[in-house]
VEXMINU-475639 format. One record per residue (C-alpha): residue number from 1; residue in three letters; x, y, z. Coordinates in steps of 0.5 Angstrom, whole numbers. Layout:
<sites>
+-----+---------+-------+-------+-------+
! num ! residuo !     x !     y !     z !
+-----+---------+-------+-------+-------+
! NUM !     ALA !     X !     Y !     Z !
...
+-----+---------+-------+-------+-------+
</sites>
This chain:
<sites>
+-----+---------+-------+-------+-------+
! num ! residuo !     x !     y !     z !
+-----+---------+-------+-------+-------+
!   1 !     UNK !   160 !   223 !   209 !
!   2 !     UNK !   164 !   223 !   215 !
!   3 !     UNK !   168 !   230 !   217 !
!   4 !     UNK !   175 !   227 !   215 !
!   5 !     UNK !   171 !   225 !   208 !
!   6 !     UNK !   170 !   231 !   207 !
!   7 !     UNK !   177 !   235 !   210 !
!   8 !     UNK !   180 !   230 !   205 !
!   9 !     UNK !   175 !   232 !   199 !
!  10 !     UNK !   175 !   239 !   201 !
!  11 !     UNK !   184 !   240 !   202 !
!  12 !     UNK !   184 !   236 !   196 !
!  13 !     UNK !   180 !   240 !   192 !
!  14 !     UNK !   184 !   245 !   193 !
!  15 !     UNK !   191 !   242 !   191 !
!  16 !     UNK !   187 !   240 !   185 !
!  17 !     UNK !   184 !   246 !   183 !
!  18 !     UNK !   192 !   249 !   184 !
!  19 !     UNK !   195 !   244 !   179 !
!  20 !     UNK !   190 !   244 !   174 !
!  21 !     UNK !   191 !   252 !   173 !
!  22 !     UNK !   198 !   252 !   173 !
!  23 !     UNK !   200 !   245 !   170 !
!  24 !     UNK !   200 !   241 !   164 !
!  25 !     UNK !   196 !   236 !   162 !
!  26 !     UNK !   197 !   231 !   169 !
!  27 !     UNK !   196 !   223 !   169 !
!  28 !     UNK !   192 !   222 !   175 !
!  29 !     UNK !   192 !   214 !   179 !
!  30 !     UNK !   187 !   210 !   178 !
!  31 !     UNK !   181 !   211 !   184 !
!  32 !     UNK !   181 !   205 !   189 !
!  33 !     UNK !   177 !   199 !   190 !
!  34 !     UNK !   174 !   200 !   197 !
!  35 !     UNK !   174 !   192 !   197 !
!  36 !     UNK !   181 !   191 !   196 !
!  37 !     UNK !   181 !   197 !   202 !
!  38 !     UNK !   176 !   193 !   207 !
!  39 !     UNK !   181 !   186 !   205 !
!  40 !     UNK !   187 !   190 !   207 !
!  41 !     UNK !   184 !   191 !   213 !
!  42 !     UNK !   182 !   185 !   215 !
!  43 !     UNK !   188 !   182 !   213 !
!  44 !     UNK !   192 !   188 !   217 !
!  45 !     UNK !   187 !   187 !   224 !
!  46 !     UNK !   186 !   194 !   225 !
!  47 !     UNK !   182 !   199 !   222 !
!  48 !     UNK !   184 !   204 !   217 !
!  49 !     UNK !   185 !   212 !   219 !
!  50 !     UNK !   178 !   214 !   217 !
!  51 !     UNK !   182 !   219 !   213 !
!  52 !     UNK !   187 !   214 !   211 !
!  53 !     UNK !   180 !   211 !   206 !
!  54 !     UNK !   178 !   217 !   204 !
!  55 !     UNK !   185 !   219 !   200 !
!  56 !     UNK !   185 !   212 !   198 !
!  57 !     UNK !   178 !   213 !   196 !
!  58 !     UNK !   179 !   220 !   192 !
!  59 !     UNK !   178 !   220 !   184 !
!  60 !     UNK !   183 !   224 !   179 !
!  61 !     UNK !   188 !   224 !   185 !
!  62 !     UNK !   195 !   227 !   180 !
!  63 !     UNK !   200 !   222 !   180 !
!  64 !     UNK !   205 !   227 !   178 !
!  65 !     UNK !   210 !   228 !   184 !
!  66 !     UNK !   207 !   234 !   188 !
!  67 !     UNK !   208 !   233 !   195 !
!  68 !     UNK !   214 !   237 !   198 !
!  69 !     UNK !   221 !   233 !   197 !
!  70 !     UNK !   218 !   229 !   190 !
!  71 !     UNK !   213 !   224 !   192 !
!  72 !     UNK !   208 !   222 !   187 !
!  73 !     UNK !   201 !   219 !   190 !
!  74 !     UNK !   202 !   212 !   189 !
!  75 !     UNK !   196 !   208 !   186 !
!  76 !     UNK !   193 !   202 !   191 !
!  77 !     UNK !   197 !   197 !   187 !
!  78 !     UNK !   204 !   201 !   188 !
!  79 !     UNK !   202 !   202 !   195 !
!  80 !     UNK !   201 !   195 !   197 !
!  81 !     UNK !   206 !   192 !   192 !
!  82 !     UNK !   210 !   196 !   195 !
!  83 !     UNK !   208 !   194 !   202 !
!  84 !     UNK !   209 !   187 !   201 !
!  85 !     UNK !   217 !   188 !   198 !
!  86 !     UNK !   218 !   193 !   204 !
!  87 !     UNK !   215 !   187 !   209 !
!  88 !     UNK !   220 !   182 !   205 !
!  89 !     UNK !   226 !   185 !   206 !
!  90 !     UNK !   225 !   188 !   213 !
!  91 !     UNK !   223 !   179 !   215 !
!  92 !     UNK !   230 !   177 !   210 !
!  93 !     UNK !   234 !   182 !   213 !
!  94 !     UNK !   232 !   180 !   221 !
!  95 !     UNK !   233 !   183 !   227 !
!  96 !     UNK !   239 !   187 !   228 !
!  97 !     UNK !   241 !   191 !   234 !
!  98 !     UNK !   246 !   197 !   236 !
!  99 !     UNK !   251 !   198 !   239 !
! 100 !     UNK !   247 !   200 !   245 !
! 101 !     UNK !   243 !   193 !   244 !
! 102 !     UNK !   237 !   196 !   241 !
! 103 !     UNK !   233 !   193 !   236 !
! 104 !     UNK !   235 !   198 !   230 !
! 105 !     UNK !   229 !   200 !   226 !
! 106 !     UNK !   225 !   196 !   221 !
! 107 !     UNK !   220 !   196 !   216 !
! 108 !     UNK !   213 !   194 !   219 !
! 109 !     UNK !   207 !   191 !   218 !
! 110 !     UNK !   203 !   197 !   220 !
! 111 !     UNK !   206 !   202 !   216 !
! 112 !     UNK !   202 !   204 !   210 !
! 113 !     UNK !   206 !   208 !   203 !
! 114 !     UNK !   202 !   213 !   200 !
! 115 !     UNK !   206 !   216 !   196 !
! 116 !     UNK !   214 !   215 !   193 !
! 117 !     UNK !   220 !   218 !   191 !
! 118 !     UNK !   223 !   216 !   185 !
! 119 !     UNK !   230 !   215 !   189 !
! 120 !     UNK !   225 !   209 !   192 !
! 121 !     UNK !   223 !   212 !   199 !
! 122 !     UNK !   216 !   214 !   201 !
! 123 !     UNK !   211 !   218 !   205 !
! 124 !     UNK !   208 !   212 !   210 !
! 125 !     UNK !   201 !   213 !   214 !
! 126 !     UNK !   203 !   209 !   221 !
! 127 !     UNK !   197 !   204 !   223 !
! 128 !     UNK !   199 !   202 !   230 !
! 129 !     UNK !   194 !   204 !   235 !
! 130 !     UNK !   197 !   209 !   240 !
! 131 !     UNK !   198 !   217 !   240 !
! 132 !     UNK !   202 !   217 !   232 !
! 133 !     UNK !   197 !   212 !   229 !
! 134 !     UNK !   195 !   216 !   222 !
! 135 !     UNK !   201 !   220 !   222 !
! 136 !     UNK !   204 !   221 !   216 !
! 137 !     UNK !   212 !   219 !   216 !
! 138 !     UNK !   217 !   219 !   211 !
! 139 !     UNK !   220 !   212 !   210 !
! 140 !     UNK !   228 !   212 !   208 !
! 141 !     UNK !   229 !   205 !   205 !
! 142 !     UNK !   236 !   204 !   206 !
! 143 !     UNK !   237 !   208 !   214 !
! 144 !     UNK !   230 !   204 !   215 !
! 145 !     UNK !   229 !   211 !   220 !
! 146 !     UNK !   223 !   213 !   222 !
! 147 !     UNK !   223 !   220 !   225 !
! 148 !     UNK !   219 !   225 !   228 !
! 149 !     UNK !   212 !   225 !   223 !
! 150 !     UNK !   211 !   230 !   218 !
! 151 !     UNK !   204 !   231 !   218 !
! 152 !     UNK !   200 !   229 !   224 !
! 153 !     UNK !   194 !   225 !   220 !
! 154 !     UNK !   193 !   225 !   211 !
! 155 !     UNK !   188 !   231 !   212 !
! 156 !     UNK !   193 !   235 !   215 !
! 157 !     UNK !   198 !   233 !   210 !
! 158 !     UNK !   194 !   235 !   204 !
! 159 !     UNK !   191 !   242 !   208 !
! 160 !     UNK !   199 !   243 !   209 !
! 161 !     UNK !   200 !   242 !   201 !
! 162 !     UNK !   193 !   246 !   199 !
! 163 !     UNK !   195 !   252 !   203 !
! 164 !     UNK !   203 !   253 !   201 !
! 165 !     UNK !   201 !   252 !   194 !
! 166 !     UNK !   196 !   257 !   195 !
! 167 !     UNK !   200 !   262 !   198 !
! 168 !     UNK !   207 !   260 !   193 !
! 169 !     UNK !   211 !   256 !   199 !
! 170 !     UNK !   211 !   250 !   194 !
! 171 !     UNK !   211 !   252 !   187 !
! 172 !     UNK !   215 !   246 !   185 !
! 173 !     UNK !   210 !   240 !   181 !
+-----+---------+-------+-------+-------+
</sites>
């Protein structure tokens, strides 16, 4: 078990632990194929965040909306369903540019969902190699805008939420 492995097990356990003792009865999204991940992979060729397959990895992972601002963790299925339409509509919208002469924001194939809002935005992870890989943005799909991330990794996203639950700064599930 690598480090991030257990910081993602061990902040997840803490987020489950507080759900389980103040929620009813919780869906929870089906565990992924860790096959369908090294596909993905492949495909994508660049390698996952080692914490990034541990979230995908993880078992029981409520489906409910318990990350702040709505998202619901999405199943690998919704995830990379998700993926392809995002990919879709960023290729049949092509490339635009601002008034500056800037190419405006589009979805890209090295964005990642993890979890969705009901209003059809998401929690992406950026895969591209640099300084913001593995961070966790939150995508807008009608402004397509990417601002500053909101966790710097998956872990920090989980310890973040494990801590406001425990200490009562996110109560909303």
């Amino acid at each position: 078990m690598t480090t991030a492995d257990h910081d993602v097990l061990g902040f997840w356990g803490r987020v489950d632990a507080w759900l389980t003792a103040h929620s009813r009865q919780r869906s929870a999204r089906p565990m992924s194929d860790a096959a369908r991940l090294d596909a993905f992979e492949a495909d994508l060729g660049l390698p996952l965040p080692a914490d990034l397959r541990a979230w995908w990895l993880l078992p029981g992972v409520s489906a409910e909306c318990w990350i702040p601002d709505g998202f619901a963790p999405a199943s690998l299925d919704e995830a990379l369903e998700t993926y392809e339409i995002w990919l879709l509509v960023a290729e049949q919208e092509g490339e635009s540019f601002d008034e500056n002469g800037r190419p405006e924001p589009r979805y890209l194939r090295e964005f990642m969902p993890i979890a969705l809002s009901p209003g059809g935005d998401g929690l992406i992870v950026d895969l591209r190699p640099g300084g913001t890989c593995g961070s966790v943005y939150r995508w807008d799909h009608e402004t397509w805008i990417l601002d500053a991330p909101r966790w710097g990794s998956v872990a920090s996203m989980l310890q973040d939420i494990a801590h406001a639950l425990e200490v009562g700064a996110l109560t909303a599930v």
